[in-house]
Structures are given as C-alpha cells and as structure tokens.
LUMLUM-209248 format. One record per residue: x, y, z of N, C-alpha, C in turn. Coordinates in steps of 0.05 Angstrom, whole numbers, plus 5000, padded with zeros to 4 digits. Layout:
N
site n_px: X	n_py: Y	n_pz: Z	ca_px: X	ca_py: Y	ca_pz: Z	c_px: X	c_py: Y	c_pz: Z
...
***
This chain:
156
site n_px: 8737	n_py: 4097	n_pz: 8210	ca_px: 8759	ca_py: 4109	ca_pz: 8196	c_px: 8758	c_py: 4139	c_pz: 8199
site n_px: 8784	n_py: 4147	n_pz: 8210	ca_px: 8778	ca_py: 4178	ca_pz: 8212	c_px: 8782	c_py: 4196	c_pz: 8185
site n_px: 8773	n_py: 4213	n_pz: 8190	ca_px: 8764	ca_py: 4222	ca_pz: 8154	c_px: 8798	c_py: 4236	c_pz: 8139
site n_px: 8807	n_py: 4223	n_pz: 8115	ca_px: 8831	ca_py: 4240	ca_pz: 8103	c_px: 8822	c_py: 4275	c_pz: 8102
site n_px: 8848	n_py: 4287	n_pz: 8106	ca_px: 8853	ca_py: 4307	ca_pz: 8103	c_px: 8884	c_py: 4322	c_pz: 8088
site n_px: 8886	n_py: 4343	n_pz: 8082	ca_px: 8918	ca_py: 4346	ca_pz: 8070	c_px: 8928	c_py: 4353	c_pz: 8105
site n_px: 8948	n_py: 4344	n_pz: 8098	ca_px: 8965	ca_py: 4357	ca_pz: 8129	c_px: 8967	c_py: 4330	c_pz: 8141
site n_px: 8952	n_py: 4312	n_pz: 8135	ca_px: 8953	ca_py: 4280	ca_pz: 8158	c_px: 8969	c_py: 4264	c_pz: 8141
site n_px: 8976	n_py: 4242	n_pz: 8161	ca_px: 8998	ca_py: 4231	ca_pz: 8160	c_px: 8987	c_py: 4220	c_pz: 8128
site n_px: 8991	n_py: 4198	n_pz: 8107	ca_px: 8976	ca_py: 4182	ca_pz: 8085	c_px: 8976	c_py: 4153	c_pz: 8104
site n_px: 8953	n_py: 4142	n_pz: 8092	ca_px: 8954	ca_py: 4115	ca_pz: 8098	c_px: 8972	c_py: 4085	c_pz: 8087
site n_px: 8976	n_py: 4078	n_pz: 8098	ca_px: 9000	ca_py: 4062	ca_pz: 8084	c_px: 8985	c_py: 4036	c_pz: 8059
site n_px: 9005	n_py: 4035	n_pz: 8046	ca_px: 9001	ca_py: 4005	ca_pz: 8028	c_px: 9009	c_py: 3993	c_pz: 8023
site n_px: 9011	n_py: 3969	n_pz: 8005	ca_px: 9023	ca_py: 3946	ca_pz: 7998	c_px: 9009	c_py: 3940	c_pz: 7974
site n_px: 9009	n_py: 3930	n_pz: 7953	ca_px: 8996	ca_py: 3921	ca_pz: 7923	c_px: 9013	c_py: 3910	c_pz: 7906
site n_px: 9010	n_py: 3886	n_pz: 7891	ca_px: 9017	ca_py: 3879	ca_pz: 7870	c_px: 9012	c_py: 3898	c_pz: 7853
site n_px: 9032	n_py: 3909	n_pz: 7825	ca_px: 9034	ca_py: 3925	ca_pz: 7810	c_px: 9047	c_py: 3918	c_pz: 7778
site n_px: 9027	n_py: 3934	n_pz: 7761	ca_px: 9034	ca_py: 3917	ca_pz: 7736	c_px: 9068	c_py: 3910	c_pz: 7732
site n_px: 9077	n_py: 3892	n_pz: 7709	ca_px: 9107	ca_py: 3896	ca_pz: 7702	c_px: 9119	c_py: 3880	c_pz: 7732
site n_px: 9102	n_py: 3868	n_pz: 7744	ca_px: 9107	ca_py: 3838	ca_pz: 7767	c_px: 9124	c_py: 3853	c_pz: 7786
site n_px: 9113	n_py: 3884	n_pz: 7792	ca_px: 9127	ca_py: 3898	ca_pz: 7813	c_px: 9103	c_py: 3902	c_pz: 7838
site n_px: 9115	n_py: 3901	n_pz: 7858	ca_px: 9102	ca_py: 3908	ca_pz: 7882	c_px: 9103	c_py: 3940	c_pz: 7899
site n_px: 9077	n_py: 3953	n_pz: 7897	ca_px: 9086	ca_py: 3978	ca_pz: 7910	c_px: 9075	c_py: 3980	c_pz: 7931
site n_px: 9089	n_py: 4000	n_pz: 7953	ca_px: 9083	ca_py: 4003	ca_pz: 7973	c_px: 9092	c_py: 4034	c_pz: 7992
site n_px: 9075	n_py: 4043	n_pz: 8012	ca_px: 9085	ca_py: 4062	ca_pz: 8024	c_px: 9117	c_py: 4063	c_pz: 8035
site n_px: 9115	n_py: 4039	n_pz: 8045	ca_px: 9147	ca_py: 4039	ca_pz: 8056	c_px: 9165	c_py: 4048	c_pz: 8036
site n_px: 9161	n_py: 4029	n_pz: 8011	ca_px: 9186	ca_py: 4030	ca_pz: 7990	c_px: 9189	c_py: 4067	c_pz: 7982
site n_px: 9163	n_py: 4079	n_pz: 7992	ca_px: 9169	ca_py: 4104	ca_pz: 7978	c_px: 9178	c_py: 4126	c_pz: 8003
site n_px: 9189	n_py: 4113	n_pz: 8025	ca_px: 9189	ca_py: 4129	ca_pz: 8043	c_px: 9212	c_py: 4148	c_pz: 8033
site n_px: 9204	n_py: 4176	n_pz: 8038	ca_px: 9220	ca_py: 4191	ca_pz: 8034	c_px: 9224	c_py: 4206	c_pz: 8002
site n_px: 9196	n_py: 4196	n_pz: 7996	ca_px: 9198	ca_py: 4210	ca_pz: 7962	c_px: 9170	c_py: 4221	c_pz: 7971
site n_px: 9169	n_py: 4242	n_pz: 7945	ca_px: 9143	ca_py: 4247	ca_pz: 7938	c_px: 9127	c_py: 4226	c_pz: 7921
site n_px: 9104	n_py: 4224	n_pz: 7928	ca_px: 9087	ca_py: 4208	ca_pz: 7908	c_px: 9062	c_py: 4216	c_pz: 7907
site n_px: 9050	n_py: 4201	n_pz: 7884	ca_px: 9011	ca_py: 4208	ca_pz: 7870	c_px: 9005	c_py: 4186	c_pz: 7877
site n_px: 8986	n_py: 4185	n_pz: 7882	ca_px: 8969	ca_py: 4149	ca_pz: 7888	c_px: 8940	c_py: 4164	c_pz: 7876
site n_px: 8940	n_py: 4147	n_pz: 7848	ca_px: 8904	ca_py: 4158	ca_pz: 7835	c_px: 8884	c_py: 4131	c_pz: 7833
site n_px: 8866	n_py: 4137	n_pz: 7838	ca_px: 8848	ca_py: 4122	ca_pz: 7839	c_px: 8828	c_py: 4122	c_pz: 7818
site n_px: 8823	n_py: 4099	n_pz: 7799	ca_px: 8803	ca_py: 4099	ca_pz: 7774	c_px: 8790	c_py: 4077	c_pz: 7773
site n_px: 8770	n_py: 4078	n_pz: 7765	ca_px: 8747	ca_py: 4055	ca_pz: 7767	c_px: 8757	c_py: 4026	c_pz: 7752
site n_px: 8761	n_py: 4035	n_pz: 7727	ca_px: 8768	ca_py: 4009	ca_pz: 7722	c_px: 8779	c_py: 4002	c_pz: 7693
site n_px: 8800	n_py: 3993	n_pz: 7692	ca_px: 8827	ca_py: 3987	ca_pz: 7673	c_px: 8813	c_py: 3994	c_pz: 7633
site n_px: 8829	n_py: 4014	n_pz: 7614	ca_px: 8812	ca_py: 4013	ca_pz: 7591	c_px: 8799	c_py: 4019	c_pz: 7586
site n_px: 8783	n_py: 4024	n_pz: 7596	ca_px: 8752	ca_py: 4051	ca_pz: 7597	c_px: 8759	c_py: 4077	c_pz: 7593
site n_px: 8746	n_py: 4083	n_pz: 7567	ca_px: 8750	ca_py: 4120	ca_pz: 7561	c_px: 8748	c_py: 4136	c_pz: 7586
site n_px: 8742	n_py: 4140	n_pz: 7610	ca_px: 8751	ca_py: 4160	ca_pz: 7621	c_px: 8778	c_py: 4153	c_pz: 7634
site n_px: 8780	n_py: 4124	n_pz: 7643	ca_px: 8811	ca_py: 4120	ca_pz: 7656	c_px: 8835	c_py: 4118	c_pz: 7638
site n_px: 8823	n_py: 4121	n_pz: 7616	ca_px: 8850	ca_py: 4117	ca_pz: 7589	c_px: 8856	c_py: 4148	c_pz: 7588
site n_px: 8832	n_py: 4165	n_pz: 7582	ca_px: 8842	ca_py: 4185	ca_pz: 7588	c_px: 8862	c_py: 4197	c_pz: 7611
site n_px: 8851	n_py: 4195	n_pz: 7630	ca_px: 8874	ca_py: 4198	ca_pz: 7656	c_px: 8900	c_py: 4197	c_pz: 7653
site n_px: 8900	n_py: 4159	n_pz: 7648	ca_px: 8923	ca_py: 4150	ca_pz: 7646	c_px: 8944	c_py: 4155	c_pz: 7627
site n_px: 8931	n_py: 4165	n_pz: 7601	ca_px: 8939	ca_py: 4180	ca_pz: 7576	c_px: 8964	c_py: 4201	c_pz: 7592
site n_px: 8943	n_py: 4222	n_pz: 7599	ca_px: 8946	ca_py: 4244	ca_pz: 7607	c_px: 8966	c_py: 4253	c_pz: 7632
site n_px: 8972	n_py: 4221	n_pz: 7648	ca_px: 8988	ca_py: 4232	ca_pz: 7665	c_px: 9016	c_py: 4211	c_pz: 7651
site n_px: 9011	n_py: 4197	n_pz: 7635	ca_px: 9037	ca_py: 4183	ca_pz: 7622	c_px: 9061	c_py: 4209	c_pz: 7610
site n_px: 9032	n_py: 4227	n_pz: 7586	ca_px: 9051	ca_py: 4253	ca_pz: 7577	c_px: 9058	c_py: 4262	c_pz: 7597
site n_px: 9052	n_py: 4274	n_pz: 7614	ca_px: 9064	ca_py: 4284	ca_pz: 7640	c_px: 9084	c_py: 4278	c_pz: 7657
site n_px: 9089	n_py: 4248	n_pz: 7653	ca_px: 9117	ca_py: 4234	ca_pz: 7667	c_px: 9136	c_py: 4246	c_pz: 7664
site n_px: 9148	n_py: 4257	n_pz: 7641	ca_px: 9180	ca_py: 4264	ca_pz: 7651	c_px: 9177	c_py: 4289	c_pz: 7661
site n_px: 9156	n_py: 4306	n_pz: 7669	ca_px: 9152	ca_py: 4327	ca_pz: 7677	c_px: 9156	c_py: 4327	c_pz: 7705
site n_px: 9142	n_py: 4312	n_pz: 7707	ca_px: 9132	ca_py: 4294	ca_pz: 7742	c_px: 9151	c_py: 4279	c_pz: 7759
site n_px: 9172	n_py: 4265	n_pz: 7741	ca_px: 9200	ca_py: 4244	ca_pz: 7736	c_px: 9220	c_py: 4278	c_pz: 7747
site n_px: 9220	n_py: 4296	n_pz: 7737	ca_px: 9237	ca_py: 4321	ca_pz: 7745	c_px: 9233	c_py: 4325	c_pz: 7764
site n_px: 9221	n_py: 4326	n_pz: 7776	ca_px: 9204	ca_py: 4340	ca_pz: 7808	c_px: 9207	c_py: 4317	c_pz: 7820
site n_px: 9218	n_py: 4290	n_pz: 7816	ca_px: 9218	ca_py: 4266	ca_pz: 7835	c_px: 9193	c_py: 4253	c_pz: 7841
site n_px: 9177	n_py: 4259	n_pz: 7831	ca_px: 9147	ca_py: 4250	ca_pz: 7834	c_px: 9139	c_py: 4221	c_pz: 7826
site n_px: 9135	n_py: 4201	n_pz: 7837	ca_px: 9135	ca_py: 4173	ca_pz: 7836	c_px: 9104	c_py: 4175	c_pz: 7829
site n_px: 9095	n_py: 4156	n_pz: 7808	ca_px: 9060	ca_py: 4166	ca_pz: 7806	c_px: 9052	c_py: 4130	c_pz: 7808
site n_px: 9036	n_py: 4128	n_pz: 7817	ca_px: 9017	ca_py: 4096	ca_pz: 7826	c_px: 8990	c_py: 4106	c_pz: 7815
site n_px: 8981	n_py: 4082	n_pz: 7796	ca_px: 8950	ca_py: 4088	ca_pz: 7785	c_px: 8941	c_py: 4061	c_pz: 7810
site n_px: 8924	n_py: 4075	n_pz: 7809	ca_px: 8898	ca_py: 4049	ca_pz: 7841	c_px: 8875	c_py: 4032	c_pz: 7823
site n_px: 8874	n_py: 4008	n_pz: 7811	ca_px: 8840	ca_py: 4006	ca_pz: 7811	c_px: 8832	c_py: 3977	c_pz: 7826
site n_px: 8808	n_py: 3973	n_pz: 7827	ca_px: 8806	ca_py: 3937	ca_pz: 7844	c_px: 8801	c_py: 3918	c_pz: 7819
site n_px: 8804	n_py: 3926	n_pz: 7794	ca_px: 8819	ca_py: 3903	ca_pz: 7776	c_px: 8837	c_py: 3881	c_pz: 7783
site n_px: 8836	n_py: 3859	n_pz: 7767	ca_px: 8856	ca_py: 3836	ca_pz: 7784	c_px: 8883	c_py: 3846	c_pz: 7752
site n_px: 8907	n_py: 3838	n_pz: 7764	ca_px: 8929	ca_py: 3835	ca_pz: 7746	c_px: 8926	c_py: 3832	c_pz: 7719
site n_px: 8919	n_py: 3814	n_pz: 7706	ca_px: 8912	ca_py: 3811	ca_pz: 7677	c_px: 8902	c_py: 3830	c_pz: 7663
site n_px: 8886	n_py: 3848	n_pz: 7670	ca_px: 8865	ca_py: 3875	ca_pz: 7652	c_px: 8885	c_py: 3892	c_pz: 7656
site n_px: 8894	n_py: 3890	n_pz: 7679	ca_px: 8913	ca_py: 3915	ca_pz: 7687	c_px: 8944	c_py: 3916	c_pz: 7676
site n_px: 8950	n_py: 3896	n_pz: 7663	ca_px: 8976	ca_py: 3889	ca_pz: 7654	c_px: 8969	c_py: 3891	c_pz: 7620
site n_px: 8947	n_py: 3894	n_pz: 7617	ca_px: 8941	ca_py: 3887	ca_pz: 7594	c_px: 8934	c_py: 3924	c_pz: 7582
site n_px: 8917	n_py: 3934	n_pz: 7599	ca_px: 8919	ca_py: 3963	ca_pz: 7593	c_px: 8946	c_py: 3977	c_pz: 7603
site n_px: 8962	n_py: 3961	n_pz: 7615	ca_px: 8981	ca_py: 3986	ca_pz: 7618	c_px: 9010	c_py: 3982	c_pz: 7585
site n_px: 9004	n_py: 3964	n_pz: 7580	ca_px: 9017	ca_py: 3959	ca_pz: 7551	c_px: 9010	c_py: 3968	c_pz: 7532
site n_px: 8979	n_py: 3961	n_pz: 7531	ca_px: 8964	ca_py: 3972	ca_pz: 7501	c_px: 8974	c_py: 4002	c_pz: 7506
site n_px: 8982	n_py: 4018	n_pz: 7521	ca_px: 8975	ca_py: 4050	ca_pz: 7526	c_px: 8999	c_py: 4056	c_pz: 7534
site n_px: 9023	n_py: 4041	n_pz: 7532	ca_px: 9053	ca_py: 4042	ca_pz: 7537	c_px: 9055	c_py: 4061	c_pz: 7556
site n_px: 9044	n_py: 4059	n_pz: 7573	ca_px: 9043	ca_py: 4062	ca_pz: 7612	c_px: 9063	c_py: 4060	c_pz: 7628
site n_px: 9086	n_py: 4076	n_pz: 7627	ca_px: 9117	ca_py: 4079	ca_pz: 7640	c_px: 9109	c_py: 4081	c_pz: 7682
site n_px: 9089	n_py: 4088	n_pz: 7694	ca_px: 9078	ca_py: 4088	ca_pz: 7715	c_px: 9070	c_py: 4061	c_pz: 7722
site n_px: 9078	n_py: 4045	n_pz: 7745	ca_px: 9054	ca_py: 4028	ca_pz: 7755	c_px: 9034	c_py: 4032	c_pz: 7758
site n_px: 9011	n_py: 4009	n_pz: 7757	ca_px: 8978	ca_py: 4003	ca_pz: 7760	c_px: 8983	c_py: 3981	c_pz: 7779
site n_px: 8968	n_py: 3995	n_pz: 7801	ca_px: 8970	ca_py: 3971	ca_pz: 7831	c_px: 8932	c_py: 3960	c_pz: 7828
site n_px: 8934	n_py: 3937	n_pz: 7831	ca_px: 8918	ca_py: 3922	ca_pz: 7834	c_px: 8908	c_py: 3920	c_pz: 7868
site n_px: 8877	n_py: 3933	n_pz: 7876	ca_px: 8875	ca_py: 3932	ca_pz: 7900	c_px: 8845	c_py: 3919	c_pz: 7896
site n_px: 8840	n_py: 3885	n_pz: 7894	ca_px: 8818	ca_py: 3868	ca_pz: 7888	c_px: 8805	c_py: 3881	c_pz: 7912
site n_px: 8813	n_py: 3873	n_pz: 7938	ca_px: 8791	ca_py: 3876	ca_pz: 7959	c_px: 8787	c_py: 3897	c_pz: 7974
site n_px: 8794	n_py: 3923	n_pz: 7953	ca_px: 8799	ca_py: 3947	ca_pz: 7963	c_px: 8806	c_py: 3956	c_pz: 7984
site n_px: 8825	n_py: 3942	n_pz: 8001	ca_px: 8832	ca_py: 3949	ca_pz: 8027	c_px: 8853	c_py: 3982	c_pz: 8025
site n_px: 8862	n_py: 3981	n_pz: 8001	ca_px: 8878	ca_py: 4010	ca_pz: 8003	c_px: 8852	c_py: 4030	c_pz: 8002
site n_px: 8837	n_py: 4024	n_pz: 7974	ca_px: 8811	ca_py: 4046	ca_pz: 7974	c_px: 8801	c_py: 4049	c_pz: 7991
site n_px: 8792	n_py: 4036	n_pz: 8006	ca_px: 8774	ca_py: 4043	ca_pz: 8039	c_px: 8796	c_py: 4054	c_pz: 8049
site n_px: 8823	n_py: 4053	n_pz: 8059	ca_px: 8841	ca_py: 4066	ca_pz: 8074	c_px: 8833	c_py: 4091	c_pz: 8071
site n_px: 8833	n_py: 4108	n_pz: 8036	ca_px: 8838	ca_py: 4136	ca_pz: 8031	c_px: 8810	c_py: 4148	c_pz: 8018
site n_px: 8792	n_py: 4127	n_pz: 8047	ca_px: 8760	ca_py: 4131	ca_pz: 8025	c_px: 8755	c_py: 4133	c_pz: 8000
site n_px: 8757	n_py: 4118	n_pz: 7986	ca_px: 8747	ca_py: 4123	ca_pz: 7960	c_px: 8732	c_py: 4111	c_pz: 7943
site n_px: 8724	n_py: 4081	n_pz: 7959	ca_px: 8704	ca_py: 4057	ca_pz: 7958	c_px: 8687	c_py: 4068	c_pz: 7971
site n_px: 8664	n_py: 4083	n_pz: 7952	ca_px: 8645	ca_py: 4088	ca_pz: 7953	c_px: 8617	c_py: 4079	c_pz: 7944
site n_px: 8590	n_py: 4085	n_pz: 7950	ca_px: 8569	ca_py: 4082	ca_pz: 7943	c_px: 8569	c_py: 4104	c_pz: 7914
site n_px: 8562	n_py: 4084	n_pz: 7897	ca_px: 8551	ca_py: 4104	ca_pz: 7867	c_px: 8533	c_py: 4093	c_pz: 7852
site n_px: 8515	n_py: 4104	n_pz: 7836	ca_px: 8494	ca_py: 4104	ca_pz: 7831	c_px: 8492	c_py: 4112	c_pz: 7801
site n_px: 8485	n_py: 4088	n_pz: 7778	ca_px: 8485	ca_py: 4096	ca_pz: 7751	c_px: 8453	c_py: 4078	c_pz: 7742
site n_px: 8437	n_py: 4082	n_pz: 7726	ca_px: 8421	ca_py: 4086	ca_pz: 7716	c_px: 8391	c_py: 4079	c_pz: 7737
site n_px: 8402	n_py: 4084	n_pz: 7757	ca_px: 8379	ca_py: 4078	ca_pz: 7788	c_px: 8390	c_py: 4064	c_pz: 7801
site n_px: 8409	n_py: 4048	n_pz: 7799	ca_px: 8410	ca_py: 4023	ca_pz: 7814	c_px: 8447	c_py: 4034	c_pz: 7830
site n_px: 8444	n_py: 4024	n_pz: 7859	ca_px: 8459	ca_py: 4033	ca_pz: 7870	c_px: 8485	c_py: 4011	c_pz: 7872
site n_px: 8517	n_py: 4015	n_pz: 7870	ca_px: 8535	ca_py: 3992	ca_pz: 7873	c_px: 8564	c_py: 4014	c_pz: 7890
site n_px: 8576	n_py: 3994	n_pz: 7897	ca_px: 8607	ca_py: 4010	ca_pz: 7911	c_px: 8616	c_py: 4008	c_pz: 7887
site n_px: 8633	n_py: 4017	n_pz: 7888	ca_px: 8659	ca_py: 4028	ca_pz: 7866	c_px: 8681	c_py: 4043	c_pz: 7867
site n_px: 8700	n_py: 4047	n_pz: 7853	ca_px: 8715	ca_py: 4068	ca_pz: 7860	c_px: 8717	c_py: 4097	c_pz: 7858
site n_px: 8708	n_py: 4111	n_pz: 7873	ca_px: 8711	ca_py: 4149	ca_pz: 7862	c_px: 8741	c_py: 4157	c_pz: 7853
site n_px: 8745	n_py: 4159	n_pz: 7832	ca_px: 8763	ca_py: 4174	ca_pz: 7811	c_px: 8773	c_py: 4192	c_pz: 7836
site n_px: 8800	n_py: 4186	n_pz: 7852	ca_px: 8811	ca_py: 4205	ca_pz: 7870	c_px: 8835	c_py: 4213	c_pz: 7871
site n_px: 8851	n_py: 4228	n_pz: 7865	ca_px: 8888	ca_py: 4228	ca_pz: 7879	c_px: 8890	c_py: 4238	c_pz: 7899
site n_px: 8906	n_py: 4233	n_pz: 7910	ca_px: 8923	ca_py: 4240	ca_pz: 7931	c_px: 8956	c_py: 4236	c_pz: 7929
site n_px: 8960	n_py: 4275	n_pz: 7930	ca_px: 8990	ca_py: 4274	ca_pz: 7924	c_px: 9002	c_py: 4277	c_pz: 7962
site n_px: 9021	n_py: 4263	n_pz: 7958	ca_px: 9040	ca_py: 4255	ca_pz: 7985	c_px: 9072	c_py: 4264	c_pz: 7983
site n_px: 9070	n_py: 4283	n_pz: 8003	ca_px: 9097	ca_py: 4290	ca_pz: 8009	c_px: 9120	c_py: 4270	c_pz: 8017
site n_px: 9149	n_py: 4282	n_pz: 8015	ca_px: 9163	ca_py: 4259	ca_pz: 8019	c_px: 9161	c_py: 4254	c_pz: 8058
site n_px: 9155	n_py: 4281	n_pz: 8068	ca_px: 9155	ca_py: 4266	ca_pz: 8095	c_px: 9121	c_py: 4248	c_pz: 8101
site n_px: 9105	n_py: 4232	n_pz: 8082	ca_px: 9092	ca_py: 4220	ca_pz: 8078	c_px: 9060	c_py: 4232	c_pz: 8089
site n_px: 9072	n_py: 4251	n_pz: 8091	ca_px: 9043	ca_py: 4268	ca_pz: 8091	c_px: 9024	c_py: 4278	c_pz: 8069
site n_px: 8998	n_py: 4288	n_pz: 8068	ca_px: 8974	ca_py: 4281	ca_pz: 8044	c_px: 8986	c_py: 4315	c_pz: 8044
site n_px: 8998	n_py: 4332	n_pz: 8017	ca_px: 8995	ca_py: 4348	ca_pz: 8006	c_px: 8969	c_py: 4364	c_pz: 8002
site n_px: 8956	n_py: 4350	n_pz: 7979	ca_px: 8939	ca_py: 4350	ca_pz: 7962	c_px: 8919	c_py: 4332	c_pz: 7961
site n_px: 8888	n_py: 4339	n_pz: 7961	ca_px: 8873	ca_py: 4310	ca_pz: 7955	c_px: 8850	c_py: 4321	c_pz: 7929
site n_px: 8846	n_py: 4312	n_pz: 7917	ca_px: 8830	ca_py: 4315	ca_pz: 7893	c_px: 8811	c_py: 4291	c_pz: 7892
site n_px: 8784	n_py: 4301	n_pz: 7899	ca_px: 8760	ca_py: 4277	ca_pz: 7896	c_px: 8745	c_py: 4282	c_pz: 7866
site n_px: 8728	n_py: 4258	n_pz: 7855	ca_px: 8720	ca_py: 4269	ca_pz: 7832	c_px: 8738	c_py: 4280	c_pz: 7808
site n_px: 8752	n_py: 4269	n_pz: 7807	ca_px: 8777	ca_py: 4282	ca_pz: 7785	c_px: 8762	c_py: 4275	c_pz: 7766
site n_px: 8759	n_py: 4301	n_pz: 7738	ca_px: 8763	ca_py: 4304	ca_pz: 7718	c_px: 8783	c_py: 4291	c_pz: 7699
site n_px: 8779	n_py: 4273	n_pz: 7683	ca_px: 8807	ca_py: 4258	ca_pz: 7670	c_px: 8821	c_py: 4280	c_pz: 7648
site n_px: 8805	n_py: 4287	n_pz: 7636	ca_px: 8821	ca_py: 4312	ca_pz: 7617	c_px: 8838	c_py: 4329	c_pz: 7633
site n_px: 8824	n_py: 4339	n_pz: 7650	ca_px: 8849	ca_py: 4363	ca_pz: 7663	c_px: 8871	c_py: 4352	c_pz: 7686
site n_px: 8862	n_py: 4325	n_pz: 7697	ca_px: 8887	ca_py: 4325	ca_pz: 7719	c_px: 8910	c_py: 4325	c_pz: 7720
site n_px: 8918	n_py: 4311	n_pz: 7697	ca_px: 8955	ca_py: 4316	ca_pz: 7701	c_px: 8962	c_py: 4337	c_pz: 7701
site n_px: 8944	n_py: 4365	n_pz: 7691	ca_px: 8955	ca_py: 4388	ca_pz: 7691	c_px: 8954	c_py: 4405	c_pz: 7718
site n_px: 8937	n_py: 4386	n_pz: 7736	ca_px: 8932	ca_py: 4398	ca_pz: 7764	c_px: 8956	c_py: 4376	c_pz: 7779
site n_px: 8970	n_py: 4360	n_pz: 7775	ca_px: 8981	ca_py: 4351	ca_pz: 7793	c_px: 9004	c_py: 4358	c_pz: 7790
site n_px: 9017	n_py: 4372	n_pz: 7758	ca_px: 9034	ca_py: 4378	ca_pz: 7753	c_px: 9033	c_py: 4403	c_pz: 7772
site n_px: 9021	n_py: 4425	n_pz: 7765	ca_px: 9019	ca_py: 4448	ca_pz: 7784	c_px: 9028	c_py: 4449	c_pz: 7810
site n_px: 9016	n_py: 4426	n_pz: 7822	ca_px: 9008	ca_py: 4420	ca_pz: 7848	c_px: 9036	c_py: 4414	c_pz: 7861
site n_px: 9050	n_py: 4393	n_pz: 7840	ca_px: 9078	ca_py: 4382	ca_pz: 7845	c_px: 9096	c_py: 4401	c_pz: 7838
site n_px: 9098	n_py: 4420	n_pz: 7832	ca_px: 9112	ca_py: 4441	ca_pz: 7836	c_px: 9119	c_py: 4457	c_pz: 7861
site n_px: 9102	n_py: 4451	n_pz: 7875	ca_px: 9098	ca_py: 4469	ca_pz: 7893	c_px: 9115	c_py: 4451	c_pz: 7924
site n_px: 9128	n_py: 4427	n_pz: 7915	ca_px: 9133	ca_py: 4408	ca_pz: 7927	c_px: 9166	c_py: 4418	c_pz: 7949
site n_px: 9174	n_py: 4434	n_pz: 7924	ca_px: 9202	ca_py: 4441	ca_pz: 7933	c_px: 9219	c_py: 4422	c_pz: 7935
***
C-alpha cells in the first residue's frame, strides 16, 4: 500500500451506514467530505468525537461538508449509538476493515502490554475533486471538530 498523503488522489469506498444507508466514494463524487475513523461505537472517547462533530454539523452542512464516522463495529452497536446521541451524520460499518487498511489506519496498538490491531482515531478531509486535503492521525476527541471546522473553511 503506498503510503496516504494530502495532495493524493483518496481511496475509494463502499459501507453499509447507520439509518439502512449505504456510503460511498462514488456517491460523493464531487462534494467535499470527512471520513473519521474511531475505535469503537459508545465509548467515552468516540462519544466525545461524535458529540463534538454532531454540534458542528450545521456549521460543516454550510461549507457542503458531508461527514462519515468509520468504525469495524457490525450495524446493531452502531445504529444503536448513533440514536442514543441523535447522530444527524452517518456511521459506516467497516467489519473487515478493508476501508481502514485503504487509509492506513488498522493498526498495531498496544494497551496494558499486550499487543492487538485496531483502529487509530484518524480523519481525513477530501476535497470535492476527491483529493486528501487534510489528514489528521491520532485525533484528540475534544478538539477535532474545531480543527475540521477550520480546516473546512479553507475549502472554498
């Protein structure tokens, strides 16, 4: 896999998405969009996130900004946190992580010694001519909507 960068083309996708919608690169050809990546559905740091970029929607919704949350949750957790947290954004379900490996983010991580893959907390904002803007590894959940807002400004 050759390594993401901003300036390259994005990798394409396809996912089942909460609210029995299907997203995909194609469908967004020609918009701007976020594609974020979070470990896993309901968990204090992804609630935060998801919190945080829900307030941010009609901000984001102005600027044309389409936002896709990423985790390898199956449908049910993910349909189920995107209600409890009245979640106006899709949550794409990627089980066998074939999108996360696309935009590297199925990674090796390591919590109390013991080593497992998982997902690294990533966005990647995408221009409408489907090119990688912006990439943000390691995202902070408190501060990102306020960096993608920024960021999506700058979109023109």
């Amino acid at each position: 896999m050759s390594e993401l960068a901003e300036g390259k083309k994005a990798p394409a996708f396809k996912m089942a998405a909460s609210g029995g919608q299907e997203v995909s690169s194609a469908g967004l050809k020609g918009k701007p969009y976020l594609l974020y990546f979070y470990p896993k559905a309901d968990t204090p740091g992804c609630t935060k996130q998801a919190c945080g970029v829900q307030e941010a929607l009609p901000q984001l919704g102005k600027l044309g900004l389409t936002v896709i949350g990423v985790s390898p949750d199956a449908m049910p957790p993910i349909e189920k946190f995107a209600k409890k947290y009245g979640l106006e954004f899709p949550l794409a379900s990627d089980p066998e992580h074939e999108t996360a490996e696309a935009y590297g983010v199925w990674v090796e991580k390591s919590m109390y010694g013991k080593k497992y893959m998982g997902m690294e907390r990533s966005s990647f904002l995408v221009g409408a001519d489907g090119k990688i803007v912006k990439i943000w590894r390691k995202v902070k959940p408190e501060a990102h909507a306020a960096e993608v807002l920024a960021a999506a400004k700058t979109l023109g």
